[in-house]
N, C-alpha and C positions, 0 to 999 in steps of 0.2 A: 504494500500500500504506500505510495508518494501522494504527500499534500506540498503543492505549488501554488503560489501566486506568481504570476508574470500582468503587466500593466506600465502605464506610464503615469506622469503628474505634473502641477507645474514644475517641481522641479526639475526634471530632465527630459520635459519636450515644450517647445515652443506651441500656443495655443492653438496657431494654425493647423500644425499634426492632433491638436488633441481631441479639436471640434470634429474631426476627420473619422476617429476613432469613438467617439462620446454614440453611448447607445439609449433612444429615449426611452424615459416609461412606460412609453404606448408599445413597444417595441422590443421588449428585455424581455416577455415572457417567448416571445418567438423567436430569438437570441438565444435562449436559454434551449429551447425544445430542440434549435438545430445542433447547439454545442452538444447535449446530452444522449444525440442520434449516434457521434463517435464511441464507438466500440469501446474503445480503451478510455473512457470519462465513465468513472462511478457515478462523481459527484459534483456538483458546480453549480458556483454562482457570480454570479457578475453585478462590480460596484459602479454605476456611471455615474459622475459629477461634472460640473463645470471644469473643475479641475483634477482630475483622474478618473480613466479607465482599467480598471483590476480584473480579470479573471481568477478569483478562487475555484480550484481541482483537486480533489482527489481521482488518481489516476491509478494503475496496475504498475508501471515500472516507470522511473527516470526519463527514458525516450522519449515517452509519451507527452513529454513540454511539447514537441514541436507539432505534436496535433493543434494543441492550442493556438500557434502560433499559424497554422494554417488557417485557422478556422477565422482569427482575425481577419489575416489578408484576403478569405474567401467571402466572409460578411461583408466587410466594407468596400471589396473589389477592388484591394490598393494591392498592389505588390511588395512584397515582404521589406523592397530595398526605400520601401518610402516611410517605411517607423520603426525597424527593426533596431537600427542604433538607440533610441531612443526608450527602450525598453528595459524594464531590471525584472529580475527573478527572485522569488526570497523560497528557501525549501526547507520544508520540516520543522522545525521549533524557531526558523527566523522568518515564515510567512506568518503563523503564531503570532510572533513576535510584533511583528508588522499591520496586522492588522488590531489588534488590540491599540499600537500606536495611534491608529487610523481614527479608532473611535473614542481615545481620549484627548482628541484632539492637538495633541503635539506634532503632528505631521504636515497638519494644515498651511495653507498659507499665511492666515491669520492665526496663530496661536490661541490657542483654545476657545475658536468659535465653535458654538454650541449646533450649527443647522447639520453638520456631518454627523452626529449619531442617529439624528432622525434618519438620516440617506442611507447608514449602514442598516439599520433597521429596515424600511422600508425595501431595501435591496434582498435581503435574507425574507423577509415574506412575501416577495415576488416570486423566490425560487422555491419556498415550501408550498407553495401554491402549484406552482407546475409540478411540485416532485422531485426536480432536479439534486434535493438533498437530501439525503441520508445520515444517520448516527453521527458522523463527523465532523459534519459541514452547518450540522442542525447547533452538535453540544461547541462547537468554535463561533457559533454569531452568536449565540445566546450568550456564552461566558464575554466574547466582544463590547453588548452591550453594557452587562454588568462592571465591564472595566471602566467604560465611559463614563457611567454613573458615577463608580468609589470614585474616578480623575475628579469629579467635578461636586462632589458632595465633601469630598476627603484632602483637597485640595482648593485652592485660590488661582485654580487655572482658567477656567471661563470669567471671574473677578473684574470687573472695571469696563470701561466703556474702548473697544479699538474700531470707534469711525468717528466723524464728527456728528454725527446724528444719533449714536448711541449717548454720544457724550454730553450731549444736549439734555438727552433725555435724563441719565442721570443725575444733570445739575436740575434738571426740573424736579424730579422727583424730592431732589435734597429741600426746593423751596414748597412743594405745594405738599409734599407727602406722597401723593399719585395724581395722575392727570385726569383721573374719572370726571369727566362732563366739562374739562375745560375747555376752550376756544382759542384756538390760531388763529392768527392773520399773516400770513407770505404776502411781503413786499418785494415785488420780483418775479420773475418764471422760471429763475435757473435750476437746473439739477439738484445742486446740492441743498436749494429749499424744501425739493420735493423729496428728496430724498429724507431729508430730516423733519418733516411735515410725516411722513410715513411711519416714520418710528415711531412717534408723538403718538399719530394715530392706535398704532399698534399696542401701546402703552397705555392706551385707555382715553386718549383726546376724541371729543366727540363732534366740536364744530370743526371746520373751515373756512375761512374766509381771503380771497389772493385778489391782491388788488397789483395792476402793471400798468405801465404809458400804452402799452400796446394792448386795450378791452379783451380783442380775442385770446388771446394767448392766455389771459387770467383767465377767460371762459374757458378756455381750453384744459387748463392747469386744474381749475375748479372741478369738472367737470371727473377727473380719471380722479382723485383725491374724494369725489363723493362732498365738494364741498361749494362754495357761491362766490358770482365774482364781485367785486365791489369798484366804483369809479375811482381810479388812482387818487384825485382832487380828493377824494374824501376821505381816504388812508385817516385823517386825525379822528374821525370820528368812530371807526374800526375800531382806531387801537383805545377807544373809551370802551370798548364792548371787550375788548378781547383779554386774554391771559396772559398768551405767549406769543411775543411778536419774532418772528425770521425775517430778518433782512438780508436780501440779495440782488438789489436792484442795479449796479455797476454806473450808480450816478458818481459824474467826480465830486460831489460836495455833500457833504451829511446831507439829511433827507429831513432824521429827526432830531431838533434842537433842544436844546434843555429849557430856554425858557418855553418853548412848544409843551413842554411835558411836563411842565409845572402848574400849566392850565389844566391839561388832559387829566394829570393828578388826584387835581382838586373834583374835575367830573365824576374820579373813580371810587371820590373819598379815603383817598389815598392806600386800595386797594391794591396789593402786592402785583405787582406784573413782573414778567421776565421775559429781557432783548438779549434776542442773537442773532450778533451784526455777523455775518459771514461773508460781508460785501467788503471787495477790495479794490477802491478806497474804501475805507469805512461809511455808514449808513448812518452811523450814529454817533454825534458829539460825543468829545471824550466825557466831559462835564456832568451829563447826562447818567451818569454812575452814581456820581454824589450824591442826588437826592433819594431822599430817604423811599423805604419799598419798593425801589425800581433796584432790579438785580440783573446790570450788563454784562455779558461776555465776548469779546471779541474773536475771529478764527484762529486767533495765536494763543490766546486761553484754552480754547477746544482743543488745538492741536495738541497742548502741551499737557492736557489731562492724560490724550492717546498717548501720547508718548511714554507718558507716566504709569499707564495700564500696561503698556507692553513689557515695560523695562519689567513690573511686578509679577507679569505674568511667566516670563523668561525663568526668573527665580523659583517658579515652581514647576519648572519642567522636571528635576529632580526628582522630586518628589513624585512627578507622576509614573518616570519612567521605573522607579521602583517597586508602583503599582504592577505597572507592566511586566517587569520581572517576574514580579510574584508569582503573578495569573499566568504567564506563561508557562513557567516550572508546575503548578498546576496542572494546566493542561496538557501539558508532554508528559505528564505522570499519568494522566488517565489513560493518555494514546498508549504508553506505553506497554499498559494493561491488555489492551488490545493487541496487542504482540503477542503475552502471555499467553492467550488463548490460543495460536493455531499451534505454537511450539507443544503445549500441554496437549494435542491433541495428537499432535507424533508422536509422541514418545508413548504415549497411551497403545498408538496405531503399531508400531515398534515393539512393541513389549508384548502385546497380545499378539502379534505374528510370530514371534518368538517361540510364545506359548504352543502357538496352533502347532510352528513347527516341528513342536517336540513332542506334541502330541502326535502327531502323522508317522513320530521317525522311531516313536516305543510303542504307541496305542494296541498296535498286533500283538506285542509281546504280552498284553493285559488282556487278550479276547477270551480266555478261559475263564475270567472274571465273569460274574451274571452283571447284566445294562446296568444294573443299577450300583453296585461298587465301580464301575467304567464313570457313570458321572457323577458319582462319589471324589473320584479319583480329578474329574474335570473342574469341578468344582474350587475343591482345594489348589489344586493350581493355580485358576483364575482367583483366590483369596488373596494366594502368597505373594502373584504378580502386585493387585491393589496395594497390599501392607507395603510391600517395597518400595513403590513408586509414591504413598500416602504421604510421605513429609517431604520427599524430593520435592512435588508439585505443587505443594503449598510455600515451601521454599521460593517455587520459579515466581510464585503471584506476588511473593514478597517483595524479588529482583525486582520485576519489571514496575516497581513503583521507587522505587531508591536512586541516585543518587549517581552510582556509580552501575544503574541497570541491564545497560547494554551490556557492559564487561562480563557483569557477571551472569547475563543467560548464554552468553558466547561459552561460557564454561560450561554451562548447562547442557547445552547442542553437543561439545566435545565429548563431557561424561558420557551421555546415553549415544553418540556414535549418530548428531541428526545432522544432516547435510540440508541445508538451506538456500535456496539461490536468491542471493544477495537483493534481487530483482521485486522479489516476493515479502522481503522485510519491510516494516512499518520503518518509514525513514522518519519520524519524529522523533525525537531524543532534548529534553528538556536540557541541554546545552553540554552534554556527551555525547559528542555526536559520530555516528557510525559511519560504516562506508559509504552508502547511499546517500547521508545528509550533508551535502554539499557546503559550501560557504555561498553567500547572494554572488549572480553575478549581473551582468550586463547582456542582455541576450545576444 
């Protein structure tokens, strides 16, 4: 039994190759049925993201990588020499290894964004749905997400805001509590309003309101946001209604002045608001900070929260990857169980042919004997064989969970005389690793 990943990610393909290779949702369960029609694929599943496509296998031997590696270039109709370089391989308790990373988000681009355990998840019951999984493939995504969980329950690794529109949201929440039933106003149509308007949303803001120089474009903006456009002229009167003002308008000269918002103030009863000027030149007088209830941030404030969340998050990649560790050795301890079992079943097969054949090569010499002292005689045999092999095999259950496992069922095979083709071993080894379990390479 061989467990493989082979896949690419941002980090070692350009996205051009990646979107090339990216398999959609609508489309993975029919990806799945053609991979699963190869002979030599037990098991399989397949992760597609923006940025990584993985093929998880269990396969029959080693060789069998480069079915996979067909299967890609026959799916997508590329020839091998258009993504081949860009490919890595992880085998045995470093695909393990790898995807447990995957889903504790240390591998990401963003350092422990949280939307990649949803994706491994949703990828693993795409393929329990087809079938495509088995014992293997089932107990490696399940313990998967269970890693995700301890990274981010047990750790400060998802912690802090890395966009400016997360970051937004968290200074919001620090001023209102939560944004349940507040109101926006986006001054501007750029991206990164709507973008941060989004979060807001997502985070519990319930109006909208976008006012621009150019009507359409606020309707237009209003309109995917689920929210109303307002006459730019009137932006003062907005931001008397509103919570949280975004500014992104790209005027060269503030927009909103402080004695502007010293009236507005007084309208709101000097009701707490909060400006985020993300406009460069600024949107908003510097001045406009100092009065009291008004809480500005400009994009070099945001940025330097993200900055400040990364550097914190960095710090507890450690930590996570010792999660990793853990669960890994875990589950190369299970596989390795699974070893146990066909080797316990030679030696069993071995031992009773043994039997039979000594029975075959005396049994005549006992025919004077009446049937029933004959399997008198069979009987005790077949006991003595059990007793012999009773602590041997409880023995091997014990190897193939330890430490130094492999070594010592290698000695097991030698005792009883089993010859095993290398091909047919479980190549997972919790980091003793055997012949078959290779180091990652580069396809």
């Amino acid at each position: 039994m061989h467990l493989v990943v082979i896949g690419l990610n941002h980090k070692t393909a350009p996205v051009e190759v990646r979107e090339k290779l990216a398999v959609s949702e609508t489309h993975l369960p029919e990806a799945l049925e053609v991979l699963s029609r190869c002979g030599c694929v037990a098991e399989c599943c397949i992760l597609s993201t923006c940025n990584r496509t993985e093929i998880y296998a269990v396969t029959a031997k080693h060789d069998d990588e480069e079915v996979l590696i067909d299967f890609i270039s026959s799916y997508h109709a590329i020839d091998r020499e258009g993504f081949q370089e860009y490919l890595y391989r992880h085998r045995g308790h470093k695909a393990v290894q790898h995807l447990f990373a995957v889903a504790a988000g240390i591998d990401s681009m963003m350092v422990g964004e949280t939307q990649i355990l949803g994706q491994v998840k949703n990828a693993f019951c795409v393929a329990d749905g087809v079938d495509s999984t088995k014992a293997v493939l089932n107990n490696l995504f399940q313990q998967a997400l269970n890693v995700g969980k301890r990274a981010r329950s047990q750790t400060d690794i998802s912690r802090g805001a890395f966009s400016v529109g997360y970051a937004a949201v968290e200074l919001a929440k620090l001023i209102f509590g939560n944004l349940q039933g507040h109101k926006i106003l986006i001054l501007g149509a750029g991206k990164m309003s709507e973008l941060t308007a989004k979060h807001m949303l997502s985070s519990g803001a319930t109006t909208v309101m976008v006012a621009n120089r150019t009507l359409s474009r606020a309707e237009e903006l209003a309109k995917r946001l689920g929210g109303r456009a307002v006459p730019f002229d009137s932006f003062p009167e907005a931001i008397v209604e509103a919570d949280i003002v975004i500014g992104s308008t790209g005027s060269r000269e503030p927009i909103i002045r402080r004695d502007q918002m010293i009236k507005i103030m007084r309208q709101r009863r000097e009701k707490p608001i909060f400006l985020i000027d993300i406009a460069v030149p600024r949107d908003v007088e510097a001045g406009v900070g100092d009065l009291d209830n008004i809480f500005l941030y400009n994009i070099d404030d945001l940025e330097q929260m993200v900055q400040q969340s990364i550097a914190e998050r960095e710090k507890e990649i450690e930590k996570v990857w010792e999660i990793v560790a853990e669960e890994t050795h875990r589950f190369a301890a299970w596989m390795r169980t699974l070893e146990a079992v066909p080797l316990i079943k030679l030696i069993r097969n071995k031992l009773d042919g043994i039997k039979d054949a000594e029975w075959e090569r005396y049994g005549n010499k006992l025919s004077h004997l009446p049937e029933n002292d004959q399997e008198t005689v069979k009987v005790m045999m077949q006991s003595l064989v059990n007793k012999i092999t009773h602590n041997p095999l409880i023995k091997i259950k014990e190897y193939a969970t330890s430490g130094n496992g492999y070594d010592k069922m290698e000695i097991a095979r030698e005792l009883f005389g089993i010859e095993v083709d290398a091909e047919e071993e479980t190549d997972v080894s919790g980091g003793q690793a055997g012949p078959a379990d290779a180091e990652d390479t580069k396809a």
